[in-house]
N, C-alpha and C positions, 0 to 999 in steps of 0.2 A: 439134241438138235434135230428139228426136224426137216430143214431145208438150207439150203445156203450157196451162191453162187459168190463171183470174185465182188457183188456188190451191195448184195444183202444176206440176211442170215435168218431165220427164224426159228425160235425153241418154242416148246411145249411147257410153260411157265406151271411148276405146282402151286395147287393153293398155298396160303402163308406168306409167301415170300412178296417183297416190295420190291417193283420195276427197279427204284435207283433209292438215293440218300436221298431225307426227308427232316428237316429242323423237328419236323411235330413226331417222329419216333427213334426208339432206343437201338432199333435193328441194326447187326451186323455184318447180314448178310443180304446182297440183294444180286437181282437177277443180269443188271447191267454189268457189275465188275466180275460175276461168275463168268457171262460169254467172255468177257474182256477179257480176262484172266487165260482161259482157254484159249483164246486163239490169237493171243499176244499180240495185240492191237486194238486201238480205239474205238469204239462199236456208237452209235448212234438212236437210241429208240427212240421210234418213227409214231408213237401212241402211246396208250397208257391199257392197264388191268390194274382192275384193284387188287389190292392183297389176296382176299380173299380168294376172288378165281381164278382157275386155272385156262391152261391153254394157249391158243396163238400169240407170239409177242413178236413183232419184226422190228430188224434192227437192221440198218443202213451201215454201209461200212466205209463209206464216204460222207464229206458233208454235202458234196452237192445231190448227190443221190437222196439223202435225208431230206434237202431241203423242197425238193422237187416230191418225193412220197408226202411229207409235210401238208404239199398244196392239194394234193389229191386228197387225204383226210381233210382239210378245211373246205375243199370245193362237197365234197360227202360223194365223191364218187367213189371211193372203195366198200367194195360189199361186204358186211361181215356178218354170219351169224352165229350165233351161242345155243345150246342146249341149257334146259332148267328143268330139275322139278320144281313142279308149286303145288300149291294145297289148293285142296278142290276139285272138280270137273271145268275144265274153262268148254267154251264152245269152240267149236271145230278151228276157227281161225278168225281173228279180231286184228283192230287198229286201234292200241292203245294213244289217244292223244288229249294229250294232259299236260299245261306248261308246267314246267320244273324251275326253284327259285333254286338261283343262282349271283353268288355275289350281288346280295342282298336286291335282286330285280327276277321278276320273272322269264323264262324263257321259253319258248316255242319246243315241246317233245314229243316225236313220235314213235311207238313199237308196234311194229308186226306181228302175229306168233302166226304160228299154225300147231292144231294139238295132234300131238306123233301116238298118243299111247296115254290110256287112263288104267288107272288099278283101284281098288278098295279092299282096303283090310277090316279084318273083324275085330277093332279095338273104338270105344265109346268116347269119343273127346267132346267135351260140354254138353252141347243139347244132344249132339249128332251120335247115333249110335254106330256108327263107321268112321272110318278113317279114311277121305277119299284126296289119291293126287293125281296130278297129270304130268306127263314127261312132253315139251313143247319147243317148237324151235322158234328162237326169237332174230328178229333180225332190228337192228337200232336205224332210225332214219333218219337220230341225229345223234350228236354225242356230247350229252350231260352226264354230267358227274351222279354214277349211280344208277343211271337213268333205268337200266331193264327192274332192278330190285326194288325201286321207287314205283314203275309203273305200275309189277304186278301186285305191290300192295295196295296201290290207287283204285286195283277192281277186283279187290278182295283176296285174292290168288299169291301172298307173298312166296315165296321161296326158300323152300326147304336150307335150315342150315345159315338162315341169316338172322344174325345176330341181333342185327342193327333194326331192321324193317320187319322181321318174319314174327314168327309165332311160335312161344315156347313149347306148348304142351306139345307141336307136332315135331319141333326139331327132336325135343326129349325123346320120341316112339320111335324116331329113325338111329338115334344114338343104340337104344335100347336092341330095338329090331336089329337094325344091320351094322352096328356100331359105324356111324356116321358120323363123324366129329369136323365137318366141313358144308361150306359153302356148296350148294348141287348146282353150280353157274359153270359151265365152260366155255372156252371160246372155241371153236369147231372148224370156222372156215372164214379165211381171207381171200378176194378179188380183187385186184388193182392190176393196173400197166406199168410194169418194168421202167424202170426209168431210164435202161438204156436200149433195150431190143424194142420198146414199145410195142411189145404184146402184150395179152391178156394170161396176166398169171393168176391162178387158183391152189391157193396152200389149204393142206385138211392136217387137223389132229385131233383125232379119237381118242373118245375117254379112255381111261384106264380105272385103275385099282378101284374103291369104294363106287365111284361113279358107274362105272360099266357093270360090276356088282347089281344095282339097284338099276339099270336098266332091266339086267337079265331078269330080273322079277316081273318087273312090267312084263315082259316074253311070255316068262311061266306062266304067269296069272291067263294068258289069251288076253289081254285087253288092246291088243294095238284095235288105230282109228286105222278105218281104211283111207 
């Protein structure tokens, strides 16, 4: 748990694990009846993360409180941003906008980054006799399904660890290298107003285990961006 007042709660959701029950999977375990369970009471999630990534999940511990955070994720005034590796050097900071088909129509998408730190390894993949990634904070400025994984493969840059959209030879070097067996997508920091003190609150959760791992290399290597 990394935060929690008498009207909401926030964990650090690990990769793997589904927000809640899902008809289209077998899973057992999900992150909604784990808080439930824990604090013996009906918990509310106020958003979504995919399975895959980890990080910020807020959860309401009322329904009017839920439904009031609710309007704020659909007004798009809560701030949220993620950390990513992706493949490649991206330039220092871009606006990814690119609509995303959704329930069979397309929709309006947009992502921020800014690049935090590039590295290159001495390993040859296709034509490229290197291995080159970037460490990038992404911030969503709307929210499709997918959307940061989708974007950075739309400009070449998919994301280390993804299955679905990435790219095998480099997930395979980061298995190998840093034995990587996950998504490099975290959610970092949430921005919203309380929905009862209506101030401006700011939740942070820093990576851990493998994640911060393969930051610390970016470190070593010297490559952060100024």
């Amino acid at each position: 748990m990394v935060w929690r007042d008498r009207w909401l709660c926030a964990i650090d959701k690990p990769p793997g694990l589904m927000v809640h029950r899902s008809a289209r999977s077998t899973d057992v375990h999900f992150a909604m009846q784990w808080l439930r369970d824990q604090l013996g009471q009906r918990v509310w999630p106020v958003h979504r993360l995919d399975r895959a990534t980890s990080g910020l999940l807020l959860f309401a511990l009322d329904a009017d409180c839920a439904a009031h955070l609710g309007r704020q994720f659909m007004a798009r005034t809560v701030a949220k941003r993620y950390l990513a590796v992706v493949r490649g050097h991206v330039d220092a900071q871009g606006l990814i906008d690119h609509p995303l088909e959704s329930e069979r129509r397309q929709q309006a998408a947009r992502t921020g980054y800014r690049c935090l730190a590039r590295m290159e390894l001495p390993y040859a993949i296709g034509r490229y006799p290197s291995a080159r990634y970037s460490l990038v904070s992404a911030v969503p400025k709307t929210g499709r399904m997918h959307q940061i994984r989708r974007h950075f493969k739309h400009i070449f840059h998919p994301i280390i660890g993804d299955t679905t959209y990435g790219e095998g030879r480099h997930n395979r070097l980061f298995r190998e290298l840093f034995a990587c067996h996950r998504l490099l997508l975290h959610a970092s920091r949430l921005r919203f107003v309380h929905p009862i003190s209506e101030k401006t609150l700011e939740i942070h959760a820093p990576t851990t285990g493998t994640f911060r791992r393969i930051i610390t290399e970016f470190i070593h290597r010297d490559c952060l961006v100024p």
